[in-house]
N, C-alpha and C positions, 0 to 999 in steps of 0.2 A: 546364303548370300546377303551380303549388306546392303539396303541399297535406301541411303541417305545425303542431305546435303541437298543442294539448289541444283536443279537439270533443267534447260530452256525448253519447250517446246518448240523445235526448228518451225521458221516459214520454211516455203517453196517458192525461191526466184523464178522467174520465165524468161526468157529474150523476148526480142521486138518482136517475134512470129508466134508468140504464146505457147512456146515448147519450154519442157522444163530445163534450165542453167544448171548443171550438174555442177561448172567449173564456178559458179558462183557461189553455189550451195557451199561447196567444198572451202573456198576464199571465206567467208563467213565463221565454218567451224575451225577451221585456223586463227584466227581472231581470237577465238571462244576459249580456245586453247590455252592462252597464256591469262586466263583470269581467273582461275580456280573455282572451278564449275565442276560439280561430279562427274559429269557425263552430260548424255545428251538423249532428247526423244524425239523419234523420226517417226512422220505417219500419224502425228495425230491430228484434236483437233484442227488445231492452228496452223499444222501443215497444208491444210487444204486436202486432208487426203481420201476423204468423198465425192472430189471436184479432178480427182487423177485415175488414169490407166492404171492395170497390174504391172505392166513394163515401165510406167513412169514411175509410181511406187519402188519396184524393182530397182531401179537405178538409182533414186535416192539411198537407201538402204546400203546400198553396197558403197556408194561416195560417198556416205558418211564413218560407214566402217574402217576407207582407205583413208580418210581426212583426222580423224580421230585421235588424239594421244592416246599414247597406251597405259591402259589403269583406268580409263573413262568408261564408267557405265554406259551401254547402249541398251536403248529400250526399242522395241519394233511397234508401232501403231497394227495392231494385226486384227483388232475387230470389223466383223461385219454381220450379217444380218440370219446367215445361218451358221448353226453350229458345224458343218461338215465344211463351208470356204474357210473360218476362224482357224479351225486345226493346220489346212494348209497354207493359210499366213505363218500359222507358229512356227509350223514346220518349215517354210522358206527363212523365217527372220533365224531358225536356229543353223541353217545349213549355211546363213552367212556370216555366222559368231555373233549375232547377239545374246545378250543376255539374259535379258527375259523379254515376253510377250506384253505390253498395256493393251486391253481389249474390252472397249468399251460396250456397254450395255446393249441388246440389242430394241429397237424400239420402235418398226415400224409396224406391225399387228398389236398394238397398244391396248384394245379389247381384251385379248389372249393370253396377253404377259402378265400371272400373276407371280408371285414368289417363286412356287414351284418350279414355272420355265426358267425362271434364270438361275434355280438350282442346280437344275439338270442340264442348262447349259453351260456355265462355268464346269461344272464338275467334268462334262463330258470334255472340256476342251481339255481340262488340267489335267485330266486321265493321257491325252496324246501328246499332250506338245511336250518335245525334250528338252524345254528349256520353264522356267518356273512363268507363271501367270503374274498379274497385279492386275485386279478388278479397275474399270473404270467407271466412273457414276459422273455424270457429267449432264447432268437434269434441265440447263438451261436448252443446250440442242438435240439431247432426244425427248423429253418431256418426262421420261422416266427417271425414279431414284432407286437405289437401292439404299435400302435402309438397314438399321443397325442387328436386327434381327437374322437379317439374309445374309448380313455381314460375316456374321459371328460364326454361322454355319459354314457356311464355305472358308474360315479362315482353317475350320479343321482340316482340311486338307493339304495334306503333306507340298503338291506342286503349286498352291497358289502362297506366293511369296507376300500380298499386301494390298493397297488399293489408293489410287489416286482418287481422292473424294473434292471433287469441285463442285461441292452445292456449297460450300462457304460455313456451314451446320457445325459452329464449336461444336456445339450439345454432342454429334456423331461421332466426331474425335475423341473425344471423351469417355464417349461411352465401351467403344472399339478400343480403345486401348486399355480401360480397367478392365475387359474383360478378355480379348483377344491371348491367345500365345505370345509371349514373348518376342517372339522370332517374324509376326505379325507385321511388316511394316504400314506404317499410315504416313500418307503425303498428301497434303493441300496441294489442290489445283487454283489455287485464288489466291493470288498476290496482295490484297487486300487482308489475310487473315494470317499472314505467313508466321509471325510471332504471337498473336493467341494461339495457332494451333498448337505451335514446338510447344508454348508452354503446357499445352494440354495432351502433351505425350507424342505430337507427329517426329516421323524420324527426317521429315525435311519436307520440299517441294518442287514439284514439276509447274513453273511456269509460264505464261504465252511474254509475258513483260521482262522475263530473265533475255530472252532476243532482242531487245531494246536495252535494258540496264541491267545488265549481268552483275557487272563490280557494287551494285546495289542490293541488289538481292543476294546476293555471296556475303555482303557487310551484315545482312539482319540475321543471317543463320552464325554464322564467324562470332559476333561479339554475344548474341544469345548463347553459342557454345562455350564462351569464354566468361559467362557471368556477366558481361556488360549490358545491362540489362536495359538502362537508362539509353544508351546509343544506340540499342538495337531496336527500342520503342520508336526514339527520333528518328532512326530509318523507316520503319513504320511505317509512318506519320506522313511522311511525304511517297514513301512507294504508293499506297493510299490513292492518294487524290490522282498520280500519275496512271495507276490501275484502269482509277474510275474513267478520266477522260481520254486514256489511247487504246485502251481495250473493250471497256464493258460499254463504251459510246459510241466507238467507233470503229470496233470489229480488226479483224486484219488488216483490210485498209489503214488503219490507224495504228496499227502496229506496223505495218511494213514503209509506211511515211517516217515514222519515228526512229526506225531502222537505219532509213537514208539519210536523216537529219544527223545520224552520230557518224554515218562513214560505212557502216555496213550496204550490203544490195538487199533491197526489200523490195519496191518495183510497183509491181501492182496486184490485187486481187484479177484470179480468174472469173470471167464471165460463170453465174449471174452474178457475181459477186461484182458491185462499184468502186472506181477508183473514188477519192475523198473530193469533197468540192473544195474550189482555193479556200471557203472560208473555214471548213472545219483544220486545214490545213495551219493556215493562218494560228489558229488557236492551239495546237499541237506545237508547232513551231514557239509560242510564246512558253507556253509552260518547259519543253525542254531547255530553253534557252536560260529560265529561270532557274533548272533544276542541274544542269549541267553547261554552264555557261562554256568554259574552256572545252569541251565535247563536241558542240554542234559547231555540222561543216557547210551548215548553210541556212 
């Protein structure tokens, strides 16, 4: 399975009573639809999906399946904390056509977890789930990495497809793909590195800012594809700074402002998570306006 090109990390809308918008959700990836997006990833971080029910889970996953074009990669967010509830994610995300499993590290016995546990816990999931794996290492919110080592071993496995590496680590890129399998994918989680990575062998990326500026992120993978090397640096360059102050500043919250500033439902973060104050607002508000003048709807 291929599984390359730019994929958003969906938010999770809520209505005025803090239940999750199924029909928003769904409005959103219709949107998404007409910009030439690989696919799309449901249930991870940036969906909020440690801060959701199995049934609110549940129902994402399946309105995104129905909302979907067809040819879109769908990824299912299916990590958790033991290796036996992980299997049963895979196993629900495959029972509803997706495609593969993203299943992040697990990391709250941080003492305990040396290499070997997350050997034998990737392996053991890869071994059940009917649908292929893609490691996640995502070190800012579990505090753990997997490195290039653990990498490499578990790419020998037949059911684990690749790994979304969002520690931003060229070096890791680099090293996983001069040595991994071919058939290995590698994906940046960091909008910030989108073009060093591709250049340094990723086959694309999953990111929280493709839900904010999709037709942006599709341009630095698009003209990199096409040799344009120069335009897809200049894209870059400005994805960049945009990265740094609506996501890596200010979280979801700042991603789901920037959302409503283009037209999409972004809303608010779920309790404990805080809605933005006017003034970082303010500041989001000025740089999209900068960066996407004729976009913002307010």
């Amino acid at each position: 399975m291929e599984i390359s090109g730019i994929l958003p990390a969906l938010t999770t809308p809520y209505r005025g009573d803090g239940s999750v918008a199924t029909e928003r959700f769904k409005e959103n990836i219709a949107r998404y639809n007409r910009v030439g997006l690989a696919g799309y990833v449901v249930l991870g971080s940036t969906g909020e999906s440690v801060l959701l029910s199995s049934a609110e889970g549940e129902s994402l996953l399946a309105a995104a399946k129905e909302a979907a074009d067809g040819g879109k990669l769908l990824l299912a967010g299916a990590g958790a904390e033991s290796t036996a509830e992980t299997i049963v994610r895979c196993k629900r995300a495959a029972a509803l056509g997706y495609h593969a499993a993203l299943v992040k590290t697990p990391y709250y016995y941080k003492p305990a977890y040396k290499a070997e546990v997350f050997l034998r816990h990737y392996r053991s999931v890869a071994d059940a789930s009917p649908i292929p794996v893609l490691l996640y290492s995502v070190p800012i919110f579990t505090g753990v990495t997997l490195e290039t080592r653990e990498i490499l071993a578990l790419a020998e496995h037949p059911n684990i497809a690749g790994i979304k590496d969002s520690s931003g680590v060229i070096q890791r890129v680099v090293e996983v793909v001069a040595q991994a399998r071919k058939s290995f994918h590698v994906l940046t989680g960091g909008a910030g590195v989108v073009y060093p990575a591709l250049t340094a062998g990723a086959k694309g990326a999953i990111l929280a800012l493709a839900s904010v500026l999709p037709e942006r992120c599709v341009a630095i993978y698009e003209d990199w594809k096409k040799g344009r090397y120069a335009e897809a640096l200049a894209q870059q360059q400005q994805l960049a700074e945009a990265s740094k102050t609506i996501a890596s500043e200010n979280g979801i919250a700042g991603l789901k402002h920037a959302m409503d500033l283009r037209g999409y439902f972004g809303g608010v973060p779920r309790l404990p998570l805080l809605p933005l104050s006017d003034e970082k607002k303010q500041q989001i508000h000025k740089l999209m306006t900068e960066l996407e003048p004729a976009a913002v709807t307010a």
